[in-house]
C-alpha positions as CSV (number, residue, x, y, z in Angstrom):
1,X,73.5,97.9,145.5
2,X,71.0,94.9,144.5
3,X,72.8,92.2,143.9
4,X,71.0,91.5,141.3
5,X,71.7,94.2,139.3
6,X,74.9,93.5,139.9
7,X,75.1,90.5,138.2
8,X,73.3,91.6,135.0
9,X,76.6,94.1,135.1
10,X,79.0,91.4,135.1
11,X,77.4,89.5,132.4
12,X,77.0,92.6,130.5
13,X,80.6,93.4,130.9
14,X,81.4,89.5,129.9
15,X,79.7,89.8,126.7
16,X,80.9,93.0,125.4
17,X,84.1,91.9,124.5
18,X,83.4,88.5,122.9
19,X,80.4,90.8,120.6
20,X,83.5,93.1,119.9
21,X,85.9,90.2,119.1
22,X,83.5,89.1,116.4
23,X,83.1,92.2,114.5
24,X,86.9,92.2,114.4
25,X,87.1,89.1,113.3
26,X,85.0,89.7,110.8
27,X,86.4,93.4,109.5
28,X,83.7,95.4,110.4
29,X,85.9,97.7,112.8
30,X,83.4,100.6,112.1
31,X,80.4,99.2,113.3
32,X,78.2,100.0,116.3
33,X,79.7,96.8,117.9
34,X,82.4,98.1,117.9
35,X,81.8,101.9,119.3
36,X,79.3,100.6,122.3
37,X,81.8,97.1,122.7
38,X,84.8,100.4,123.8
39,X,82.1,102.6,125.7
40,X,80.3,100.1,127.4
41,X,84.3,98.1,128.3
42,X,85.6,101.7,129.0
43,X,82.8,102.5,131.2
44,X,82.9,98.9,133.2
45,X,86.0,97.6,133.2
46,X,89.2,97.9,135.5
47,X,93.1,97.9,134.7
48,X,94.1,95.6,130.9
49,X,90.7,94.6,131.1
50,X,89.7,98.2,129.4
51,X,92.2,98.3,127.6
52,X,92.4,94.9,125.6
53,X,89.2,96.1,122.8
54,X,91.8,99.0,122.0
55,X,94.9,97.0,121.7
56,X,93.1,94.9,119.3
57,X,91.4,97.6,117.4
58,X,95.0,99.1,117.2
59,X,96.7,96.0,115.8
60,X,93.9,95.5,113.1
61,X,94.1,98.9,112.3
62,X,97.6,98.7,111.4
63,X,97.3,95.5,110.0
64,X,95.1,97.1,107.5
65,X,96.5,100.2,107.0
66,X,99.6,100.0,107.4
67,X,101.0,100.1,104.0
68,X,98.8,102.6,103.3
69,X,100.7,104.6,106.5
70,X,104.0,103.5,105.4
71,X,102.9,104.5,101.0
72,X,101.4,108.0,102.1
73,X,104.5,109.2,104.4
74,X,106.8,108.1,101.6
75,X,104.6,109.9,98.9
76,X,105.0,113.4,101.4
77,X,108.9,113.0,101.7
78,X,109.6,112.6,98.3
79,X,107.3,115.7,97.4
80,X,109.0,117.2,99.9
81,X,112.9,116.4,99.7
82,X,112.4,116.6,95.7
83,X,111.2,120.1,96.2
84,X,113.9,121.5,98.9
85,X,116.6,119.6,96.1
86,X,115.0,121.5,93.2
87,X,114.8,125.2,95.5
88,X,118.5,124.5,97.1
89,X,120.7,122.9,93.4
90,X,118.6,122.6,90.5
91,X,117.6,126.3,90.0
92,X,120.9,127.7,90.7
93,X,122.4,130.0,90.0
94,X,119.2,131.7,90.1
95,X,119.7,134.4,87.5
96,X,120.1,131.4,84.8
97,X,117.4,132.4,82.0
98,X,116.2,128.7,81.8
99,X,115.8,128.5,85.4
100,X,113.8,132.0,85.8
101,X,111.7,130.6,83.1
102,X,111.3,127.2,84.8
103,X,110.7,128.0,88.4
104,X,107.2,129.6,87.5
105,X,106.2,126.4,85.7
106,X,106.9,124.1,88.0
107,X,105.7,125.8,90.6
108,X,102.3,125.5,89.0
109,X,102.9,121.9,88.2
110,X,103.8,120.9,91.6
111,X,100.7,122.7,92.8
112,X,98.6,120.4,90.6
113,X,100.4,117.8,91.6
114,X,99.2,117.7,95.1
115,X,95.8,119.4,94.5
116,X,94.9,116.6,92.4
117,X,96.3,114.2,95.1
118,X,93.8,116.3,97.3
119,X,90.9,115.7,95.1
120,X,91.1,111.8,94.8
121,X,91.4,111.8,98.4
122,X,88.1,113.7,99.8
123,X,86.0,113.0,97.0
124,X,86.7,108.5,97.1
125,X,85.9,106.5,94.4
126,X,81.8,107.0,95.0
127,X,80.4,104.7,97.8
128,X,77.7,102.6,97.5
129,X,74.3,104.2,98.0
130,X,71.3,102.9,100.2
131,X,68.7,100.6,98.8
132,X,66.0,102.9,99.5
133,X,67.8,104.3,95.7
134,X,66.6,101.1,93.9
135,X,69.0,98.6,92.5
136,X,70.7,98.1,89.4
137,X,68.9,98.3,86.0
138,X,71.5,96.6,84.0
139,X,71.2,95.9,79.9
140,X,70.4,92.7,78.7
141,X,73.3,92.3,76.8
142,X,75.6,93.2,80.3
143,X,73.5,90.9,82.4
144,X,74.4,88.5,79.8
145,X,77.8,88.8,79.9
146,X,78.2,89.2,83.8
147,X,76.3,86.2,84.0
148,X,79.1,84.2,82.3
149,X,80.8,84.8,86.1
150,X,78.9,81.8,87.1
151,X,81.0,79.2,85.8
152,X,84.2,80.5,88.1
153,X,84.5,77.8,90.6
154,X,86.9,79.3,93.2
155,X,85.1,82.7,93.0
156,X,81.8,83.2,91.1
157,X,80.3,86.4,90.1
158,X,76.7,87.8,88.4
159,X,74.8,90.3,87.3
160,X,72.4,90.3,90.2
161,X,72.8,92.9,93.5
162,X,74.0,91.3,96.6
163,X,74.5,91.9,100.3
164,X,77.8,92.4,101.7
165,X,78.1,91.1,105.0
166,X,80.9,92.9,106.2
167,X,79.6,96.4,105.7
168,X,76.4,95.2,106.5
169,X,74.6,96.9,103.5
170,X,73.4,96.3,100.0
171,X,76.1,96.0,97.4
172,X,75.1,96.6,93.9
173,X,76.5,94.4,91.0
174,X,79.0,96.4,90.0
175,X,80.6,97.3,92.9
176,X,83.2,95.3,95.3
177,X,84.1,95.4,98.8
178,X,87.7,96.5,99.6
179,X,89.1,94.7,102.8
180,X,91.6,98.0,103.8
181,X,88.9,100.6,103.7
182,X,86.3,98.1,104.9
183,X,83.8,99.3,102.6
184,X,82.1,98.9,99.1
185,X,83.0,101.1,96.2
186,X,81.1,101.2,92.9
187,X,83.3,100.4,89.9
188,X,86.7,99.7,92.4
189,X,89.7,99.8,90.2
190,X,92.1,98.9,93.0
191,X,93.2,100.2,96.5
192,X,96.1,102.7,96.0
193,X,98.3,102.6,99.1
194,X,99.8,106.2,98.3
195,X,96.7,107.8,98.4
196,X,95.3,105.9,101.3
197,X,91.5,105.0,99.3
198,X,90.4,103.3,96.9
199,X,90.3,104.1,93.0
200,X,87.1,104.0,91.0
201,X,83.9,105.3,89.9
202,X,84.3,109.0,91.0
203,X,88.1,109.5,91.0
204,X,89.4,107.4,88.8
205,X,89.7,110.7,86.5
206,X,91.6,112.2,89.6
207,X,94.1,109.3,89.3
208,X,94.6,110.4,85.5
209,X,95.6,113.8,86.2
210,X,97.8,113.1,89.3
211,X,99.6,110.3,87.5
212,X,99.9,113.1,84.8
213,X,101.3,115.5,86.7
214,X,104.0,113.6,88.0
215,X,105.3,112.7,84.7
216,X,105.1,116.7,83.9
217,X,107.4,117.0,87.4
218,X,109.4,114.2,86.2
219,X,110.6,115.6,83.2
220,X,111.0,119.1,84.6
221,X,113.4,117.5,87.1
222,X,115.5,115.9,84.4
223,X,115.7,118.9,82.4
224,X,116.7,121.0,85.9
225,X,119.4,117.9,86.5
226,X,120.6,117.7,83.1
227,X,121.0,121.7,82.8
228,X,122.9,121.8,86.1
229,X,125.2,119.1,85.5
230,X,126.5,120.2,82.0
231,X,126.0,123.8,81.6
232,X,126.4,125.5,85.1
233,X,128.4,122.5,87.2
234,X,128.6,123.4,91.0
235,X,131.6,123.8,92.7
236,X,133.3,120.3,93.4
237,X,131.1,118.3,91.0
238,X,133.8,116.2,89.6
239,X,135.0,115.2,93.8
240,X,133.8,111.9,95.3
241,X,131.0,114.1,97.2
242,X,129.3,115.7,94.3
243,X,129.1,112.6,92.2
244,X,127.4,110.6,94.9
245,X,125.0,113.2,95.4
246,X,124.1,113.4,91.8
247,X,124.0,109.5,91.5
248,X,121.5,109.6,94.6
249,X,119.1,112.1,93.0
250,X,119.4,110.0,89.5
251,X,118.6,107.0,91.4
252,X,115.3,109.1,93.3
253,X,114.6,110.2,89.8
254,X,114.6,107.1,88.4
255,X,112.1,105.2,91.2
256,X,109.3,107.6,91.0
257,X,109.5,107.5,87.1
258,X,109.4,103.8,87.2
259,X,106.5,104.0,89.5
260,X,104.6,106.5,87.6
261,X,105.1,104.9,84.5
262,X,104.4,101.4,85.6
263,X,100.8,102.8,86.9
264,X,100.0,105.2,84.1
265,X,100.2,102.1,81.4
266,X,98.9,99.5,83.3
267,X,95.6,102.2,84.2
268,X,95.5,103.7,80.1
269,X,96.2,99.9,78.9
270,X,93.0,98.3,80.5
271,X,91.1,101.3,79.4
272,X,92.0,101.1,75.7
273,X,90.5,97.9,75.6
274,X,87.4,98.2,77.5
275,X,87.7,98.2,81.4
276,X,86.9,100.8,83.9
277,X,87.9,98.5,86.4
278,X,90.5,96.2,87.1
279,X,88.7,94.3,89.8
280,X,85.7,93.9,87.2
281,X,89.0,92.7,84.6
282,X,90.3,90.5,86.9
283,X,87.1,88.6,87.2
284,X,86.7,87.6,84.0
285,X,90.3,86.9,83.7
286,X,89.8,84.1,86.4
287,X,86.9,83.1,84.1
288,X,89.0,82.6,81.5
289,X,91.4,80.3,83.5
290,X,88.8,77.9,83.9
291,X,87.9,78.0,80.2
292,X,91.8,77.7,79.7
293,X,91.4,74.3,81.2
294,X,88.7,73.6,80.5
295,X,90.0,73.6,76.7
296,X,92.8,71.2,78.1
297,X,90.6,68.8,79.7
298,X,88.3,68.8,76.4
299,X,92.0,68.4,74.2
300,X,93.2,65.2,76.5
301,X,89.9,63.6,76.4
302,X,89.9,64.7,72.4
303,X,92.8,63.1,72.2
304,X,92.6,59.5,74.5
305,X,89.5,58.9,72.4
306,X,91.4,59.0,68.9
307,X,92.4,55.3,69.1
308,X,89.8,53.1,70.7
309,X,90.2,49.4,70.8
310,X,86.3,49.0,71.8
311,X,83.6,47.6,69.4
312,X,81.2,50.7,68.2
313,X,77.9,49.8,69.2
314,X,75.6,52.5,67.7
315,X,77.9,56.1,67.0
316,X,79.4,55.1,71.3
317,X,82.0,53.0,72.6
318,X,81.2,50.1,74.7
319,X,83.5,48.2,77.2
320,X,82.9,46.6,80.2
321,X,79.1,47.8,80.8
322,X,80.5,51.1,79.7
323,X,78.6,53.8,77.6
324,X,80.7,56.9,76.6
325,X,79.8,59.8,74.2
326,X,80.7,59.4,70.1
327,X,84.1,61.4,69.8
328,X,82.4,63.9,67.6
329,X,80.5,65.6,70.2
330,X,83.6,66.6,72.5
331,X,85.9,67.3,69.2
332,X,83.3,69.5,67.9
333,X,82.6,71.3,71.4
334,X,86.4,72.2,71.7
335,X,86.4,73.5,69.0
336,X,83.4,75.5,69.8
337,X,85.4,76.5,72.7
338,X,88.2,77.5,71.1
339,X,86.1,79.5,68.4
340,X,84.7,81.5,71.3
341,X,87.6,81.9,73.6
342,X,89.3,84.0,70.4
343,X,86.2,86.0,70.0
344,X,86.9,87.2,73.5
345,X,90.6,88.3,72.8
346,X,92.4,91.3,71.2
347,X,94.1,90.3,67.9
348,X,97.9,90.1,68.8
349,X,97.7,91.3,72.6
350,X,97.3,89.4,76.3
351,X,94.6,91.8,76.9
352,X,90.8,90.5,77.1
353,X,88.1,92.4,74.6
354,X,86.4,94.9,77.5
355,X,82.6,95.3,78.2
356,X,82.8,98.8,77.6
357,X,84.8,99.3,74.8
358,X,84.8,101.7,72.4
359,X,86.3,102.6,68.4
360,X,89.2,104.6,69.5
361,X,91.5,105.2,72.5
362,X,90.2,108.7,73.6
363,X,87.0,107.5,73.5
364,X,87.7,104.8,76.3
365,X,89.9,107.3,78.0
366,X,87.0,108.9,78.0
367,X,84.7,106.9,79.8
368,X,86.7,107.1,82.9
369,X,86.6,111.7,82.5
370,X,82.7,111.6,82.0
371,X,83.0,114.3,79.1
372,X,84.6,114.9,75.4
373,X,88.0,115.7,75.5
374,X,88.8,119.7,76.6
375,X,91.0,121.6,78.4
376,X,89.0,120.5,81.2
377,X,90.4,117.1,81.5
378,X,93.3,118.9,83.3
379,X,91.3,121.0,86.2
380,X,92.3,118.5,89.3
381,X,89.2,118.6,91.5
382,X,86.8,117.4,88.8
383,X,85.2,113.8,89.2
384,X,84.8,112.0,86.8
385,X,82.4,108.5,85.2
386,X,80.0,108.4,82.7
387,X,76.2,108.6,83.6
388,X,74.9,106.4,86.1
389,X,76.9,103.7,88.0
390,X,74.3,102.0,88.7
391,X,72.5,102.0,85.4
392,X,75.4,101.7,82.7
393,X,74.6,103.3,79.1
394,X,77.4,102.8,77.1
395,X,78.9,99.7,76.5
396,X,79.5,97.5,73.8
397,X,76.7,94.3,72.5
398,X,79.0,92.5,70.5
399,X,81.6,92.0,73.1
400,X,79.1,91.2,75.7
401,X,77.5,88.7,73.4
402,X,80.8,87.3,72.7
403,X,81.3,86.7,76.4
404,X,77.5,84.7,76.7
405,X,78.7,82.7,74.0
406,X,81.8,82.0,75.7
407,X,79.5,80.6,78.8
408,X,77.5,78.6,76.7
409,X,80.3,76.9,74.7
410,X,81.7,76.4,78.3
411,X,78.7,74.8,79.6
412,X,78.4,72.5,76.5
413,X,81.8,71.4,76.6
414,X,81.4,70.0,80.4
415,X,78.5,68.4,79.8
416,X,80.4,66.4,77.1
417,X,82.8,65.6,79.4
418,X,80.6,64.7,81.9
419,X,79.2,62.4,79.8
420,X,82.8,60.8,79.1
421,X,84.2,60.9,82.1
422,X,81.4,60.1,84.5
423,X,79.7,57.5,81.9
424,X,76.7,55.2,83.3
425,X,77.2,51.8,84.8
426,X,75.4,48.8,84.7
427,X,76.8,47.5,88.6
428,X,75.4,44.0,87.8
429,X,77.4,43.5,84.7
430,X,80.2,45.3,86.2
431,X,80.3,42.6,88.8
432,X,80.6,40.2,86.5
433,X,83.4,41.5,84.6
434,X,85.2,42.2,87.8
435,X,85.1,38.7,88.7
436,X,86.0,37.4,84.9
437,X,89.0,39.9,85.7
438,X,90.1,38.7,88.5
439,X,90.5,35.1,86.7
440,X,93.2,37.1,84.3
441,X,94.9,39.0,87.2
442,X,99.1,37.6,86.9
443,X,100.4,36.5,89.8
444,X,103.1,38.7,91.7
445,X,106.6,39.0,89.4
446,X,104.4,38.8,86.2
447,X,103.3,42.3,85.6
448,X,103.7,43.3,82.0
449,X,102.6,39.4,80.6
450,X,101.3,40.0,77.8
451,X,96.9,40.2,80.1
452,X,94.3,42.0,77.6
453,X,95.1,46.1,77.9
454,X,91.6,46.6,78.8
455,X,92.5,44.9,82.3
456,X,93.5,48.2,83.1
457,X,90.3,49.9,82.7
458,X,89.1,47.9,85.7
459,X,90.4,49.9,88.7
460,X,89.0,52.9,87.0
461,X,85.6,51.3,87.0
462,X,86.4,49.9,90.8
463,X,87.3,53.3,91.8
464,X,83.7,54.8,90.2
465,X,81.8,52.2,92.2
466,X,82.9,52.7,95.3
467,X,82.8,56.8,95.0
468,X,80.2,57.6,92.1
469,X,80.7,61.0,92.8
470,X,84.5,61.2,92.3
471,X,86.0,62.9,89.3
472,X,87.1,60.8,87.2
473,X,89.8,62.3,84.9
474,X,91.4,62.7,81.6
475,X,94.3,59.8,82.2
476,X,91.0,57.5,83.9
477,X,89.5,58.1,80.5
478,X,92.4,57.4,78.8
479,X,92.3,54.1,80.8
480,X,89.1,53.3,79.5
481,X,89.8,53.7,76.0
482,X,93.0,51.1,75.7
């Protein structure tokens, strides 16, 4: 064989893992990289060699997915062992009236149960389509409000379509990339681990009806236990056997209701007041950390500026070569803040005023069925969402305006406390004053003299002039008003 061509197969064979070990890295298992990296390393190499892209494919994959392995099996044994339990104790004897009358209904219940599990399996929460589709046509009043996502430091959102570098594709605005599935879903609620995929757009309604379903089996189970146990006991009920049997099924009855429960408000909650999606909730709840403290940064420097000692030179303060903002402008821009950070509330509740919101409760329900309430809301293979994901009709002007004025009263309020707290300096005169300090400094074991208060402004200056660019906060500008 030419040697050669030989060589262009080692280097070949060299490169393939290092191209797989990237895509790894960077979660994009499901790309070509990946498919050629394990043909062309299958194909080539010898021994561990061939099989080290598998190994690592395997750990990431159970990295990912493994709560989602470990959720799903538990789901299918309790479905399971709850239904051998109800079959082998809770419908005896079996010619009990209530129990003949039972057993058809929650046969029919427990077959909804899992058909709906079915459905919010294989139909996903609606993936994001190609570009070749167009983007986004947003409102103006939505752009508005997304827009407002700028001003979130740690992680900023917008209004705008983007590109999502781990699936390699366009990603519209409102949709978000899930790191277990490894791909983009439009309107993502939130990953649900017994399910194995991700909630939102398209089978968010599916979620509904399964989380329904099991509060129907739930209560059908109690009624079953509480019938058994006090009208037809079984034989040795009242031994040490029989009461930890029953005291196992109560506590079996009582985790899944928990978990049901916990689910079902948490998803109807954030509906009732406006939000599809609790990724899309979560944003703006980070934004309104940062106009939480904002607010406090604004109240401190509020407050250090209520007792000056400087001489008023023109509505500002003045002190050593100093220039800082009239304390009306930051008072009046908290409260600005303030103003706007209530519009964006509910009266009386820890939840935030949603995008989409709507008059009534069944109305916002409604938004995640895609249709008036009817019987139909039941059916468990339905999708669900309201018109167009990518082109939103409903949703609500005032609460997005109330957001955009939120932004704006947020972006006023740091500039005035840019202008306090990063104030302009003349470096001659600051020189001077430094040196006229240094002639007051106490010498050591005389701290505490009796030295003019404003003495301790001067290290905040120092500290400005040798890093302009550094922060300078509320307890500096406390400093600088003594």
């Amino acid at each position: 064989m030419d040697e050669n061509f030989k060589a262009k197969q080692r280097k070949a064979a060299a490169a393939v893992p290092s191209a797989l070990d990237e895509s790894l890295e960077s979660g994009n298992c499901s790309s070509g990289v990946c498919r050629e990296a394990d043909a062309e390393t299958l194909g080539k190499g010898h021994g561990t060699a061939a099989l080290r892209p598998r190994v690592l494919w395997a750990g990431r994959f159970l990295l990912r997915r493994g709560p989602d392995i470990i959720a799903v099996g538990w789901y299918w044994s309790a479905v399971v062992v709850g239904h051998w339990y109800t079959i082998a104790e809770l419908l005896q004897p079996p010619d009990c009236l209530l129990s003949q009358v039972v057993w058809p209904c929650y046969l029919v219940v427990h077959a909804l149960l899992n058909v709906a599990w079915i459905g919010m399996v294989y139909h996903g929460p609606g993936r994001t389509p190609p570009a070749s589709d167009g983007p986004s046509e947003l409102p103006e009043d939505l752009v508005s409000a997304l827009a407002t996502g700028r001003l979130c430091k740690e992680k900023p959102f917008g209004a705008k379509d983007d590109w999502c570098s781990p699936c390699n594709m366009w990603k519209p605005a409102l949709a978000h990339h899930c790191s277990v599935c490894g791909r983009c879903s439009l309107w993502m609620d939130h990953h649900c681990n017994f399910a194995g995929t991700c909630v939102g757009f398209r089978n968010l309604r599916l979620y509904l009806v399964w989380l329904l379903y099991g509060h129907a089996l739930m209560g059908l189970w109690i009624l079953l236990s509480f019938r058994r146990m006090w009208w037809t006991p079984p034989s040795g009920f009242w031994g040490w056997g029989g009461w930890a049997q029953w005291v196992m099924w109560g506590i079996y009855i009582y985790k899944n209701l928990g978990t049901l429960f916990f689910y079902c408000t948490v998803t109807v909650g954030k509906l009732a007041a406006g939000w599809p999606s609790w990724v899309l909730l979560t944003k703006f709840y980070g934004l309104c950390e940062v106009a939480i403290q904002l607010e406090k940064d604004a109240a401190a420097s509020a407050s250090a500026l209520e007792q000056p000692t400087f001489a008023p030179t023109g509505g500002s303060f003045t002190c050593f070569g100093v220039t800082s903002a009239p304390k009306g402008g930051i008072a009046g821009e908290l409260a600005a803040l303030r103003g706007a950070m209530k519009e964006v509330s509910r009266a009386g509740q820890v939840t935030l005023r949603g995008l989409f919101s709507r008059p009534s409760l069944i109305q916002n329900v409604g938004l995640a069925f895609g249709e008036e309430p009817s019987w139909r809301w039941l059916l468990p293979l339905a999708t669900g969402g309201t018109g167009n994901p990518l082109q939103p009709e409903f949703y609500n002007a005032d609460v997005c305006k109330s957001w955009a004025s939120l932004a704006t009263s947020m972006s006023r309020c740091e500039a005035e406390l840019e202008a306090l707290v990063r104030p302009r300096f003349n470096l001659e005169d600051l020189e001077a004053e430094q040196q006229r300090a240094e002639s007051f400094r106490p010498s050591e074991g005389t701290a505490g003299s009796g030295e003019p208060r404003c003495l301790v402004a001067t290290d905040a200056l120092l500290t400005y002039r040798q890093d302009p660019h550094k922060q300078l906060g509320p307890h500096s500008l406390g400093s600088l008003s003594l």
